[in-house]
C-alpha positions as CSV (number, residue, x, y, z in Angstrom):
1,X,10.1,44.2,-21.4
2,X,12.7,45.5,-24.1
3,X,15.0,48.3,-24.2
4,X,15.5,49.0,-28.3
5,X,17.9,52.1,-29.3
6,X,17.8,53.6,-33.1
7,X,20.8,52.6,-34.3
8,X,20.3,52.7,-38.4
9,X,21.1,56.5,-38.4
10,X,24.6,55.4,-38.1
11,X,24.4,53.1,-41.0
12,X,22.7,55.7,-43.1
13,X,19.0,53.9,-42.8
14,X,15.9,55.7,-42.2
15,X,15.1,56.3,-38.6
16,X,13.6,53.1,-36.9
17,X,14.7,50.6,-39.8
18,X,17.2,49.3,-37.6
19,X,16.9,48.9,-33.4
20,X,19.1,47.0,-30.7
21,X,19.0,46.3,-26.8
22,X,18.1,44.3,-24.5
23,X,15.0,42.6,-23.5
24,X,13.9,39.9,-20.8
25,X,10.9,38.0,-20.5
26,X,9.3,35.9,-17.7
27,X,5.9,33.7,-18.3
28,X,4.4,31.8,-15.0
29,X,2.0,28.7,-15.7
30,X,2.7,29.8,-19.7
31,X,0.9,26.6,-20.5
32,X,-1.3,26.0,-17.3
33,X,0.6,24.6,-15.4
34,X,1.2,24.4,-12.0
35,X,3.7,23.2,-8.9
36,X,1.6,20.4,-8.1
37,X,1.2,19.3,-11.9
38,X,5.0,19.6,-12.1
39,X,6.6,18.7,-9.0
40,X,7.8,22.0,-8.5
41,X,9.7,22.2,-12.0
42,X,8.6,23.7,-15.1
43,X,5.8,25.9,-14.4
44,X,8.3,29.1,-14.8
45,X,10.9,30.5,-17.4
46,X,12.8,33.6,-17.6
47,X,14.7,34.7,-20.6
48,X,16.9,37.7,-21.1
49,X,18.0,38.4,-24.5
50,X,20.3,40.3,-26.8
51,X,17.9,41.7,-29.7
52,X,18.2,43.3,-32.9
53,X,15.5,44.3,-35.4
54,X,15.4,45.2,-39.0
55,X,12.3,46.7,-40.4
56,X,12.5,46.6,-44.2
């Protein structure tokens, strides 16, 4: 999930060249595995992240 505002106006770029905000992502069993293959540890991740993106 991302949240991405139009910043580049303020810049003086063309609309949706250049987008920040926030994003977060969560992957369970991203590579298979499970609690019993890991002993409970491992098998989930969460991330939330500061983002910025430039389209040229």
């Amino acid at each position: 999930m991302q949240l991405m505002y139009d910043v580049g106006y303020r810049f003086g770029q063309k609309k949706k060249r250049l987008r920040v905000g926030l994003a977060y992502q969560f992957w369970n069993n991203k590579f298979g595995n499970t609690r019993a293959t890991t002993g409970g540890r491992g098998q989930r991740a969460s991330t939330p992240m500061i983002r910025a993106e430039y389209h040229f």
